[in-house]
N, C-alpha and C positions, 0 to 999 in steps of 0.2 A: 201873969205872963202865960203861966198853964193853960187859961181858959181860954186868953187872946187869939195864942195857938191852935187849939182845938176848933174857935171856933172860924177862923181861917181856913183850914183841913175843911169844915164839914162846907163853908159857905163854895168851898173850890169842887167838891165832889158835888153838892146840890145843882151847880152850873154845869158841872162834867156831865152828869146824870139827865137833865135837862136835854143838853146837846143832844145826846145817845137816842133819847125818845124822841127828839123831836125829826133826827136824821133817817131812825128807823120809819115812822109813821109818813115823813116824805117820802122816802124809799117805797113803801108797801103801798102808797097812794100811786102811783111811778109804773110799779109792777102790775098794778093791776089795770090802770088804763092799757098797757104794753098786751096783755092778754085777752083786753076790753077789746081792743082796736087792730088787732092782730092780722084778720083777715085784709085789712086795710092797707097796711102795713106790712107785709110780712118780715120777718127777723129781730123786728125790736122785744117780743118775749123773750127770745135769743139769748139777740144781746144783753138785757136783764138777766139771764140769768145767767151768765156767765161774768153782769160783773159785782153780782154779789155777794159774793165771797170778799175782794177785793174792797168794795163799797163797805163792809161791814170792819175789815182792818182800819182804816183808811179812817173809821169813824172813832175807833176805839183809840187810835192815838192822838186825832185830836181833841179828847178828850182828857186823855193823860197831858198831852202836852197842857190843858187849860189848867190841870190839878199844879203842873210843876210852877207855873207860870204865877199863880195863884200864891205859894208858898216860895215861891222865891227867893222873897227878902230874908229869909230866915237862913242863907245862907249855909248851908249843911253842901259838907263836900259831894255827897251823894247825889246832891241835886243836878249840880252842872253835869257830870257823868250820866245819868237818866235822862237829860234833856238831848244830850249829845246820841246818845242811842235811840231816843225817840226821832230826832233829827235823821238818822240812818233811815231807822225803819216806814218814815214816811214818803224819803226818795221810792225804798223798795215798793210800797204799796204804790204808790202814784205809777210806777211803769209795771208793778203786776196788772192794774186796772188798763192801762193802753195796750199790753199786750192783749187781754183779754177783748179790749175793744178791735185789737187789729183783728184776730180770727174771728169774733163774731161776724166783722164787715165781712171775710174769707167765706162763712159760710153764704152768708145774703150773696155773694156774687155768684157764688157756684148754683145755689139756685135758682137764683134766676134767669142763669145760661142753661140749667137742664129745661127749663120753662118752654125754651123755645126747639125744642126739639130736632137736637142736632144728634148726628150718628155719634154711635160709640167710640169710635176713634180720637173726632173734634170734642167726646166731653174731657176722654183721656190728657188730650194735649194741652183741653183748655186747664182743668183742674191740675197740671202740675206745674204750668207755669204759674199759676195764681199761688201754689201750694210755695215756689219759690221765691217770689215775691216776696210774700207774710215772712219766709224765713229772714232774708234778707232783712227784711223791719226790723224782727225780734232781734236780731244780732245786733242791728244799730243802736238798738233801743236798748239793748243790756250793756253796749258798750260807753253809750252816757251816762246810766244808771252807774254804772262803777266810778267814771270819772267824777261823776257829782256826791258817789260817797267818799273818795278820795280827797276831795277839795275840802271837805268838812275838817279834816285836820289841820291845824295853823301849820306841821312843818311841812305840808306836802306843799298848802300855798304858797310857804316859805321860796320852796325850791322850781316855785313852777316860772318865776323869771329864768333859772340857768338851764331850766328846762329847754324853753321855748329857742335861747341862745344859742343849743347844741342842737338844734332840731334836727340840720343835716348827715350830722355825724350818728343822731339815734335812728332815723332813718333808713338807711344805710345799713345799718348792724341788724335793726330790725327785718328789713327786705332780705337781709343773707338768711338769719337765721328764721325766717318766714318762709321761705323759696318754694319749699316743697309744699305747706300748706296755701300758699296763698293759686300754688300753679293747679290745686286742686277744686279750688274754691271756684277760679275760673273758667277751670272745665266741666264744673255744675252745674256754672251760668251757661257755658257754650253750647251745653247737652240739651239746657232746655228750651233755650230760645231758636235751635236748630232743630228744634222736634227728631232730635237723633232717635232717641230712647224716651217712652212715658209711664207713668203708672199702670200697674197690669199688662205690660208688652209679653210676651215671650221670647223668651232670647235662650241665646247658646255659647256659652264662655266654658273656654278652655276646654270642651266634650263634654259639658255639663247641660242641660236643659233648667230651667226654671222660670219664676214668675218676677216681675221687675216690684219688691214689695214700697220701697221708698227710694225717692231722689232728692235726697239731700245735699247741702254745699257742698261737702269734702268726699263725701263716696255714695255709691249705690249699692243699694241691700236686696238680691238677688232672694228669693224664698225657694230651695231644690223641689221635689216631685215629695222626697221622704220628708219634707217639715224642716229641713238645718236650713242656714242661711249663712249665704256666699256677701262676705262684705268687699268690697273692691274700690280702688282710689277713683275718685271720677276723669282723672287723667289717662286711665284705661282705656277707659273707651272712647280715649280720643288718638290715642298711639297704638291701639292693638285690634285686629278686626275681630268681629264678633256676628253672629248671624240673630236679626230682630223678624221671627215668626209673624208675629202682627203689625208689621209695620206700614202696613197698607189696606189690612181687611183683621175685622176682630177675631174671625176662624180661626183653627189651626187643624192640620193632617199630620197622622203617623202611619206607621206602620204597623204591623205582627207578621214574623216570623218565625215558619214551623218547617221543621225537616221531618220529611217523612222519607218512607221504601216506595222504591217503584212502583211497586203493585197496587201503591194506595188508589182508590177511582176519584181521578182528580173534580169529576162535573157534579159527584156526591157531595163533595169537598166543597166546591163553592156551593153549592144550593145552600147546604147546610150555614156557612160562616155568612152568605148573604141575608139567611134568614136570622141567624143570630141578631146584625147587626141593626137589619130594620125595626126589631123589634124590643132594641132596646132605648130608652129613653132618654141616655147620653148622645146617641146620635143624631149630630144638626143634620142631617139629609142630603149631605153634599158629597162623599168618600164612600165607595163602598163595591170595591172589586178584590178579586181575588187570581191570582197567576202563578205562574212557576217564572220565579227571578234567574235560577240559577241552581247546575247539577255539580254536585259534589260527592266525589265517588260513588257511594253505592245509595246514595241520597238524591233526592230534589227538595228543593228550598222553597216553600212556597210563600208568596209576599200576597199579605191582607192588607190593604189601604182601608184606614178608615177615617173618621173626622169626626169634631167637635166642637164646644161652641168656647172653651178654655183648655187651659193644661190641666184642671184637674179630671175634670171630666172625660180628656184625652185619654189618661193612663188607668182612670176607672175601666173605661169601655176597649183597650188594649188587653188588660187585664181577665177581663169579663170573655170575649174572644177568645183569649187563649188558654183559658179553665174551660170553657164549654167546647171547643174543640178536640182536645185531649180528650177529655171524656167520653164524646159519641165516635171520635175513631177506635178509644179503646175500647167502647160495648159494642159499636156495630163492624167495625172496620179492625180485628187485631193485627191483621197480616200489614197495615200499614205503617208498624212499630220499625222502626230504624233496625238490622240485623248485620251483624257482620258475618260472613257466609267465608269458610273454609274449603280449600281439599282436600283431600285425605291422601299421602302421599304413598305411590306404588314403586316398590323396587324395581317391577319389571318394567320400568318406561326408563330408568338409569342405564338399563343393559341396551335398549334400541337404540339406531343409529340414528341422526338427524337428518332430518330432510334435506335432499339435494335437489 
């Protein structure tokens, strides 16, 4: 009986073993036309390689399953239990591998819309509505994925008659206690089909500046100037206004702001920040004047308008401006240091009479 067994085990693992090699050497025949034919083709290397990770689970339990399969009859409680979790893990596999086929197609499409050479804007809007899309997928696709490991238990099939029964009343319960997620989910959809907001926008929420880093179903992830990141409902920015920098051209203008003393020589002042600005490499070539905005007591405000070709680059070349300006007023220019100016008080002007 000993041997019987054993040799049952090795004839099950010789055919598991088998499978393995014979799936790999398909595979790696597969892979390499895919990089053969690539230029032909573009994305199918891609695709190969992203779904082989997947391809290689995917093979490894049909191959256990062929060992359980094999050994069956011999009836050990263990069996039915390993076959049941092998049964799990090949739902999981089958939609890690569609998932992995959805973004591979994600990437082929985005390519070959930058292919034809559309402004920065149209790539922005196109790539996050495609970027919504795949989500949407993956969501559905992990939503059946659960339901199809759910059903693998006899009591869940049990109960999916009274299930179906009560459908209205789960419904119902479900849609209350959904409410808030589901009203964000659709204002994800609404954002992006409405080209409200796209990837890499700049925007202005709540006196904040930043970069728009992801738009996702339930919120948008905002990236600050200093690196933190502003997470926000996507219902936001459909009830709250908010100011979108690039939402009509990729540029963006700021400002710099310097208070100096009267006496500073304002046509020094611009030569100097104009030449700064030309010749620095952050600047796209579009922003670049210099004025007195506004007098504040014993002060004038001077406003630097300058421009960029992003927000990082913005607050780099803000930055840059206003170190190099401080410096050559304070080596060439000191008397242009902000002062507050006294007088010195005389007794003998208490004793005079006021003017009539």
């Amino acid at each position: 009986m000993l041997n019987e067994t054993a040799e049952t085990v090795l004839r099950a693992l010789l055919v598991a073993g088998t499978v393995i090699l014979a799936a790999y050497l398909g595979f790696a025949v597969l892979y390499w036309l895919a990089r053969r034919f690539d230029h032909r083709r573009p994305g199918l290397a891609n695709l190969m390689d992203r779904a082989k990770q997947p391809v290689r689970f995917i093979v490894g339990i049909i191959a256990a399953r062929i060992v359980t399969s094999r050994i069956a009859h011999l009836r050990k409680g263990w069996i039915d239990v390993l076959d049941h979790v092998l049964q799990i893990l090949m739902i999981v596999a089958i939609a890690w591998l569609v998932i992995s086929a959805v973004k591979g197609v994600e990437d082929k499409v985005i390519q070959a819309y930058r292919k034809r050479d559309y402004g920065p804007i149209e790539e922005r809007r196109f790539e996050t509505q495609v970027s919504l899309v795949r989500r949407l997928v993956i969501a559905c696709l992990a939503g059946l994925a659960v339901v199809a490991i759910l059903m693998t238990f006899p009591s869940v099939r049990a109960i999916g008659a009274s299930l179906l029964a009560s459908a209205g009343l789960i419904s119902i319960i479900a849609g209350l206690a959904a409410q808030t997620s589901l009203t964000n989910v659709f204002a994800g959809i609404q954002l992006t089909l409405s080209d409200t907001i796209r990837v890499d926008d700049v925007v202005v929420v709540n006196g904040q500046s930043g970069t728009v880093a992801q738009l996702a179903l339930t919120h948008v992830e905002v990236r600050l100037w200093d690196g933190r990141m502003l997470i926000l409902p996507s219902s936001f920015f459909i009830s709250q206004p908010f100011e979108n920098w690039t939402r009509n051209r990729n540029q963006i203008g700021g400002s710099v702001f310097l208070d100096v003393d009267w006496s500073t020589p304002i046509a020094d002042l611009r030569q100097e920040a104009q030449r700064i600005i030309a010749e620095s490499e952050l600047w796209d070539g579009r922003r670049n004047s210099v004025r007195v905005s506004e007098v504040i007591g014993n002060t004038r405000r001077i406003q630097i308008g300058v421009s960029a070709a992003n927000t990082n680059d913005l607050f780099s070349l803000q930055a840059l401006v206003l170190e190099e300006l401080t410096e050559y007023l304070y080596a060439n220019h000191p008397e242009s240091v902000v002062r507050t100016r006294m007088q010195a008080f005389d007794p003998a002007d208490a004793t005079k009479s006021p003017p009539t």
